[in-house]
MITORTOR-367148 format. One record per residue (C-alpha): residue in three letters; x negated, y negated, z. Coordinates in steps of 0.2 Angstrom, whole numbers, padded with zeros to 4 digits, always signed. Layout:
N
ALAXYZ/...
//
This chain:
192
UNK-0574-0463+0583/UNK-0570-0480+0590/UNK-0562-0493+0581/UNK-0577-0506+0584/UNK-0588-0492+0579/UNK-0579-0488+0563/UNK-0581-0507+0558/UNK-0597-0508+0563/UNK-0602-0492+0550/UNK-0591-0497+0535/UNK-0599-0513+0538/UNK-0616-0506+0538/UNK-0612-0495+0522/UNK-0607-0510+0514/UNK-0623-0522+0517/UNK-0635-0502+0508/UNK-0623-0506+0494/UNK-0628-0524+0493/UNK-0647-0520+0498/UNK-0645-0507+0482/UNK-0638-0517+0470/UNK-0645-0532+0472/UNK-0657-0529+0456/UNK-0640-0531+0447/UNK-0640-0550+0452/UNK-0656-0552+0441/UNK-0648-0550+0426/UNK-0644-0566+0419/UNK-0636-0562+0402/UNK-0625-0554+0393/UNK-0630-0535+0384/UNK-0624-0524+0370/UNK-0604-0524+0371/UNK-0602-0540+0381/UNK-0605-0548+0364/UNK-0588-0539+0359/UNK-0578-0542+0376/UNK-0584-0558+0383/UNK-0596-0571+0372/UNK-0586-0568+0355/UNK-0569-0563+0359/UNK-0557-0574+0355/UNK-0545-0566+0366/UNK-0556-0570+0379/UNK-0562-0586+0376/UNK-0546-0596+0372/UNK-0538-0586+0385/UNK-0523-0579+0373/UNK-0512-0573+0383/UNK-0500-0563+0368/UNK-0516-0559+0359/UNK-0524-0551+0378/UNK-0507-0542+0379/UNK-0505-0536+0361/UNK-0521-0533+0353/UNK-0535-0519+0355/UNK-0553-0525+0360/UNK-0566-0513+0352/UNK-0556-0500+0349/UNK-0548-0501+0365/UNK-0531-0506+0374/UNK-0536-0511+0392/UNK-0526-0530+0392/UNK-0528-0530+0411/UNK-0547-0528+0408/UNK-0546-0542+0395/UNK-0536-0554+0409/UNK-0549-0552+0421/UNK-0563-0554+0410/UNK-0553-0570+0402/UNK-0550-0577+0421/UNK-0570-0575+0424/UNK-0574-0584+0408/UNK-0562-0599+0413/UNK-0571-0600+0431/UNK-0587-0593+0427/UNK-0588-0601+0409/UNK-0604-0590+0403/UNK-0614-0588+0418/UNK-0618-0568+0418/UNK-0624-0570+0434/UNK-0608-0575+0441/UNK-0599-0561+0434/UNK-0612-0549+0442/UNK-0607-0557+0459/UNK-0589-0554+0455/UNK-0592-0537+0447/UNK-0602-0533+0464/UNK-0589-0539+0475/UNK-0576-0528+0467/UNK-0585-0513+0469/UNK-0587-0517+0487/UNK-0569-0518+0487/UNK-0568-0499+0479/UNK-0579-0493+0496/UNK-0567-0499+0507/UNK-0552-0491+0496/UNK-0562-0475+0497/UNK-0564-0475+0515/UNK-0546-0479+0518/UNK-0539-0465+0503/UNK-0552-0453+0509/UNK-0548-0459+0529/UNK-0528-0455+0527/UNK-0533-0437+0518/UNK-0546-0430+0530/UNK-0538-0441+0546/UNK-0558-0439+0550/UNK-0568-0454+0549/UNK-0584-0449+0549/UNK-0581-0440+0533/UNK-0572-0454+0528/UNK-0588-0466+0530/UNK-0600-0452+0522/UNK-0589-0451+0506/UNK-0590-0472+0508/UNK-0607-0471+0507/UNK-0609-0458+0494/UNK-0598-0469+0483/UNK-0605-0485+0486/UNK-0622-0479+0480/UNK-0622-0467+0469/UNK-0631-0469+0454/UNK-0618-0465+0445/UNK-0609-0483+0447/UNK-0623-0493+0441/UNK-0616-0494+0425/UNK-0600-0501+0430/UNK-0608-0515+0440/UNK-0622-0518+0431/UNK-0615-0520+0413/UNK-0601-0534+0414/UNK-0590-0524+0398/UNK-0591-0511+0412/UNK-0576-0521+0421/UNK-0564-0509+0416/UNK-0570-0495+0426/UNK-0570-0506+0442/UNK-0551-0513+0440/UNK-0546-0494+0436/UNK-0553-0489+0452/UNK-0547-0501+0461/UNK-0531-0499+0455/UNK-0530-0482+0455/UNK-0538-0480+0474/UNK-0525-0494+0478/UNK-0509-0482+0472/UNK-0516-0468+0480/UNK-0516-0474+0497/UNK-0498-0482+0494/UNK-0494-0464+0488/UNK-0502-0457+0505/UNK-0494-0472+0516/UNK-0477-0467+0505/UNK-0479-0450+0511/UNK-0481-0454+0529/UNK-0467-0465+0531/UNK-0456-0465+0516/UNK-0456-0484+0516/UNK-0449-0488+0498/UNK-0463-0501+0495/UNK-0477-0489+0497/UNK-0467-0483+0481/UNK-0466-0498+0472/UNK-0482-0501+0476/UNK-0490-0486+0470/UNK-0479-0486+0451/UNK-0485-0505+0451/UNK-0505-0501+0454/UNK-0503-0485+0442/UNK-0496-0498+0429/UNK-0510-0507+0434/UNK-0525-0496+0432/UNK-0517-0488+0415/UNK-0518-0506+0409/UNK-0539-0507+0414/UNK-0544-0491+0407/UNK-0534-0476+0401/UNK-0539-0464+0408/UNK-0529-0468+0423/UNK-0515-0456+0416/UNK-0524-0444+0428/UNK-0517-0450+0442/UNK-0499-0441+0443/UNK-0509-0426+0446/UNK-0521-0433+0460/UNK-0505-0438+0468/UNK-0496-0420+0466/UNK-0513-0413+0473/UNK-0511-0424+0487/UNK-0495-0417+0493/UNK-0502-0399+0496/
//
């Protein structure tokens, strides 16, 4: 496929994301365990930096998830709908990590642009985009796609900050959600 072409898809696949989820931008206020994460955590609020770093947020330890969601608060103050732009745009940014991981695995970009799509609307990301305390599933994605096309870039030219890189966004995406621990065994399974 031709470059232009390939721009032109991934940009159409990107614009039936936006069309799909733009009932997300309707939804201007916080629900269920955004009162926990966002409007009454103090962590978040008062952006404490030891406390974001130290403490568990509903039973959880995710102080990359609390970062981002303290960052938004500061900018955003408590505008929900702002949040679900952000929230939006990063999973946006998870298509186009998809195509690239999915690009460098299968060196087909047709396949590449189907898993895209696949991804992008899925019902199964809703969730993540559509509920604000569903942040952590976004950064661990995107972290986690991130360190897996370093590992794949790595792979293919033994740079040393491809390796950087990919312990750096690991330590990343283990900070936004646990189960990012999985990843060591994607990356072995990328090697056969």
């Amino acid at each position: 496929m031709k470059t232009g072409n390939k721009y032109l898809w991934m940009g159409l696949i990107l614009v039936i994301t936006m069309i799909a989820y733009l009932p997300v931008l309707q939804n201007n206020s916080f629900v269920w365990d955004d009162e926990g994460y966002i409007t009454n955590n103090p962590l978040v609020l008062s952006f404490d930096l030891k406390g974001i770093f130290s403490a568990n947020v509903m039973g959880n330890y995710h102080p990359v998830t609390v970062f981002v969601l303290a960052l938004e608060h500061l900018v955003f103050g408590m505008n929900a709908e702002a949040y679900h732009i952000f929230h939006l745009l990063l999973h946006l940014v998870n298509i186009l990590l998809v195509y690239l991981v999915i690009n460098k695995l299968s060196r087909r970009t047709e396949v590449a642009l189907v898993t895209a799509l696949l991804f992008g609307i899925h019902p199964l990301h809703v969730e993540s985009v559509a509920w604000l305390s569903g942040l952590k599933d976004l950064l661990f994605t995107g972290f986690f796609l991130g360190s897996w096309f370093c590992y794949l870039k790595y792979l293919e030219n033994s740079q040393r900050k491809f390796y950087f890189l990919t312990l750096l966004l690991f330590l990343l995406s283990l900070l936004s959600k646990p189960v990012a621990v999985t990843l060591p065994v994607v990356l072995l399974l990328s090697d056969f």
